[in-house]
C-alpha positions in Angstrom: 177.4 30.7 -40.5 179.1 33.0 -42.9 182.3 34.4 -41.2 183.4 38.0 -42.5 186.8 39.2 -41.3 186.5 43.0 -40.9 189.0 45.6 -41.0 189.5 49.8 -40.3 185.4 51.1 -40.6 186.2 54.3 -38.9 185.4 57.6 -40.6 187.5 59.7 -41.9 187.7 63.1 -39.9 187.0 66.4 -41.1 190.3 68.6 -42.0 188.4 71.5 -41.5 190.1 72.9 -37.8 189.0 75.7 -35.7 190.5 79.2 -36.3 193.0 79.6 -32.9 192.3 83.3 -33.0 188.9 83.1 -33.0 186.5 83.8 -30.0 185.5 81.3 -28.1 181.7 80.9 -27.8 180.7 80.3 -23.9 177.7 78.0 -25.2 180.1 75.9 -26.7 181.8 75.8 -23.7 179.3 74.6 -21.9 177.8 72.1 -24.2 178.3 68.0 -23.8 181.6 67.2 -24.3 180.7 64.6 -27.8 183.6 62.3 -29.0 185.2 62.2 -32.5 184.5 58.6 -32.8 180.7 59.3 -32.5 180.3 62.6 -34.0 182.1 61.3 -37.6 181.0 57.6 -36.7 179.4 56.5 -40.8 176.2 56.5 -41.1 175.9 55.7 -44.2 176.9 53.1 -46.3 179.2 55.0 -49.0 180.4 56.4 -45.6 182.1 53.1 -44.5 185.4 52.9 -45.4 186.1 49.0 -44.4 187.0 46.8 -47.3 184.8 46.7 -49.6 184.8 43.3 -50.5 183.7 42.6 -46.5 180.8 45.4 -46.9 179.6 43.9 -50.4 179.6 40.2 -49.0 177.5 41.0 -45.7 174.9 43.2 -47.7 174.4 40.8 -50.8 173.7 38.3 -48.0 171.2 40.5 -46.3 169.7 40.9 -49.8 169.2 36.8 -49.8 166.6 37.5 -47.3 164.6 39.3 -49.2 162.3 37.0 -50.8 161.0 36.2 -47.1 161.0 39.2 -45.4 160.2 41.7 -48.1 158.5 39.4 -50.3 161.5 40.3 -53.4 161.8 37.3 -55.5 165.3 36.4 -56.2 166.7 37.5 -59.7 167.9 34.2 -61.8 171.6 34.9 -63.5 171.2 34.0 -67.1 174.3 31.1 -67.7 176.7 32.3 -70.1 176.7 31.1 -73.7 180.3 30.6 -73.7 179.5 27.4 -70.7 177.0 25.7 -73.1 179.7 26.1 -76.1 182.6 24.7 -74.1 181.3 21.8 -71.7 185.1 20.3 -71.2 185.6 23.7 -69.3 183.3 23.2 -66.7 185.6 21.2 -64.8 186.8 23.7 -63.4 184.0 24.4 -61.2 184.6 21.1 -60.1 187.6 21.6 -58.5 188.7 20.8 -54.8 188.4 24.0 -52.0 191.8 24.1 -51.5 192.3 25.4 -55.4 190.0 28.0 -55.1 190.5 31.8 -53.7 188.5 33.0 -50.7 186.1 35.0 -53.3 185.3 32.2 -55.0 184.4 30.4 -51.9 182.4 33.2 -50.8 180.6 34.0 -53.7 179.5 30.4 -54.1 178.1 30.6 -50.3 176.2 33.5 -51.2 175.3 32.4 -54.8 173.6 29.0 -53.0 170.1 28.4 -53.9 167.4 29.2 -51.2 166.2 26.5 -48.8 162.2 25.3 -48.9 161.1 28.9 -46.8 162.9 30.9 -48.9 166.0 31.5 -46.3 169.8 32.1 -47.6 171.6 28.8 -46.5 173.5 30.3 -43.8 171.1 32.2 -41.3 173.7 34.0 -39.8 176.6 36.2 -40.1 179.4 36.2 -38.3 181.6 39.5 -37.9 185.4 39.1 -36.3 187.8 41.4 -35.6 190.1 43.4 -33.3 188.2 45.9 -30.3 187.9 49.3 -32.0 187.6 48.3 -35.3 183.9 49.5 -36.4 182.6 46.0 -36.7 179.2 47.1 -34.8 178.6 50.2 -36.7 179.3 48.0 -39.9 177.0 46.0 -39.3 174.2 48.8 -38.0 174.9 50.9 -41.4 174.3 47.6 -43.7 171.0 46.7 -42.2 169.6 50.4 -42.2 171.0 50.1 -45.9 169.2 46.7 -46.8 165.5 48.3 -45.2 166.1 46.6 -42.4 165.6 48.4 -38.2 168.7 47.1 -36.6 168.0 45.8 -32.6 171.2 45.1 -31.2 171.1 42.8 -27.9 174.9 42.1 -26.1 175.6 38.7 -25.4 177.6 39.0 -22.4 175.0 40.4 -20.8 172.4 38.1 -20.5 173.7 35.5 -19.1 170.4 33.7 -18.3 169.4 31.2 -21.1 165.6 31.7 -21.2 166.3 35.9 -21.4 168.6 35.3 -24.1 166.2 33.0 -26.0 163.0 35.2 -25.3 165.5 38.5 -27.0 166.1 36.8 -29.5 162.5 35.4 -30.4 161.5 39.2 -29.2 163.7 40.4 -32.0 163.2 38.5 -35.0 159.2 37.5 -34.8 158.0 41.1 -34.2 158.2 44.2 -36.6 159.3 47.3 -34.9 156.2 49.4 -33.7 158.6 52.8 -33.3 157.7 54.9 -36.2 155.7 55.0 -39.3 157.8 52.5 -41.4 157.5 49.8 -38.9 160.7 48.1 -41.0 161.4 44.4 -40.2 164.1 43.9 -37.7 167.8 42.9 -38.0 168.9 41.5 -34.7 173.1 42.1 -34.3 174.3 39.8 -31.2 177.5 41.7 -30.3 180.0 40.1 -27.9 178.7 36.8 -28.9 182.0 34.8 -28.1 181.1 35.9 -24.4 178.1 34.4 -24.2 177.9 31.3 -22.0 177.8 28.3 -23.9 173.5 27.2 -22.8 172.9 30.2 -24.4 175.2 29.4 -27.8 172.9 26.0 -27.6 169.7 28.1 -27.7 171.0 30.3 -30.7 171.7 26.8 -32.7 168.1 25.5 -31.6 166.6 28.4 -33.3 169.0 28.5 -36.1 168.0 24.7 -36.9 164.2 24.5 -36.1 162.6 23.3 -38.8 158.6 23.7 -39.5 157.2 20.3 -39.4 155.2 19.5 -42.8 152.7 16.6 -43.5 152.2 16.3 -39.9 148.3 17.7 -39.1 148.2 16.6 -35.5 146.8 19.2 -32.9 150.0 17.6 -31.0 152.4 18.7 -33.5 150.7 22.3 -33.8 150.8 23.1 -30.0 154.6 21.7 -29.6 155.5 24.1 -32.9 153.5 26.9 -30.9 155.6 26.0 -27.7 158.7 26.0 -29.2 157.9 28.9 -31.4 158.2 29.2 -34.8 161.1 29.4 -37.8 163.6 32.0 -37.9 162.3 34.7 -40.4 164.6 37.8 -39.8 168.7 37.9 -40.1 170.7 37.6 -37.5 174.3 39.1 -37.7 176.9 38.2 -34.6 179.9 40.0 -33.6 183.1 38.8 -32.1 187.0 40.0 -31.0 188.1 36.1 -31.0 187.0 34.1 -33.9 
């Protein structure tokens, strides 16, 4: 999974304040009572005003996706002259973890060739923070961003294994029929580190099921049927407790 520490994502509020002399309207008065935190929540990306670097990383890996879900073949990087020129250099690509920065790291995950379907390496991201932080309407902003119609599910609350699996395969095997777009889905799991851990075990065994090629038994067919089929869509998790 591909771990993204987040930080402040809240909004910032409008400096514009009432007028204290001014009249009070009675409609105002009596109209719902709306919070700060939702009526200047971001709801855009260029809104958000995380760190960058964690709102860059979790939308260029969204954008890996795209070859399978939107049918967007992945651009090819041209290599630099300069690498061809000076082979001795390339050691340095060579060199143990430990020497290189978390960006570097990073980037490598999210520079990593596509796997046999298509499919970024790592299927899913994982969001951790602090309560209050914005990490949900991070991640809610980035899909809508990427073209994607963000179903968010809590963890905590299904507690049952087989709801939590059928969610799950709800989410990411069906386009959304609510409007004209009908945009492929982007399932966010929040409160996934209070989800029990059968249901953690069903999240892996969809992660990991492979498609079973070369193998043209009816047998085969009906158990891939039963157990249903490969994870097309993104899923993005959110945690306090890493």
């Amino acid at each position: 999974k591909l771990i993204l520490s987040c930080s402040c994502l809240e909004s910032e509020p409008s400096t514009e304040s009432p007028d204290p002399g001014g009249d009070v309207d009675p409609e105002e008065e009596s109209a719902p009572h709306c919070l700060w935190v939702d009526k200047f929540t971001p709801r855009r990306y260029i809104e958000l005003l995380s760190d960058d670097y964690t709102n860059r990383c979790l939308l260029k890996w969204l954008k890996l996706w795209d070859t399978v879900v939107f049918g967007k073949e992945k651009a090819v990087k041209k290599g630099k002259p300069s690498t061809a020129a000076h082979p001795p250099f390339s050691r340095s690509k060579e060199l143990p973890n430990k020497w290189k920065t978390k960006v570097q790291l990073t980037e490598e995950i999210l520079e990593a060739e596509l796997d046999q379907h298509k499919r970024p390496k790592y299927k899913v991201a994982l969001l951790c923070g602090p309560p209050g932080l914005g990490k949900t309407t991070l991640a809610h902003v980035i899909a809508r961003h990427a073209g994607y119609n963000a179903v968010e599910m809590n963890a905590s609350d299904d507690r049952s294994p087989e709801v939590f699996k059928t969610r799950i395969e709800a989410a990411t095997q069906m386009k959304s029929v609510l409007g004209a777009s009908e945009k492929p889905n982007c399932l966010i799991i929040d409160e996934i580190d209070g989800a029990p851990a059968a249901s953690i075990s069903v999240l892996l065994n969809i992660i990991h099921r492979k498609d079973v090629e070369g193998e043209g038994a009816a047998g085969a067919g009906r158990r891939r049927q039963r157990e249903g089929g490969l994870l097309l869509r993104p899923i993005i998790c959110i945690c306090n407790d890493q």
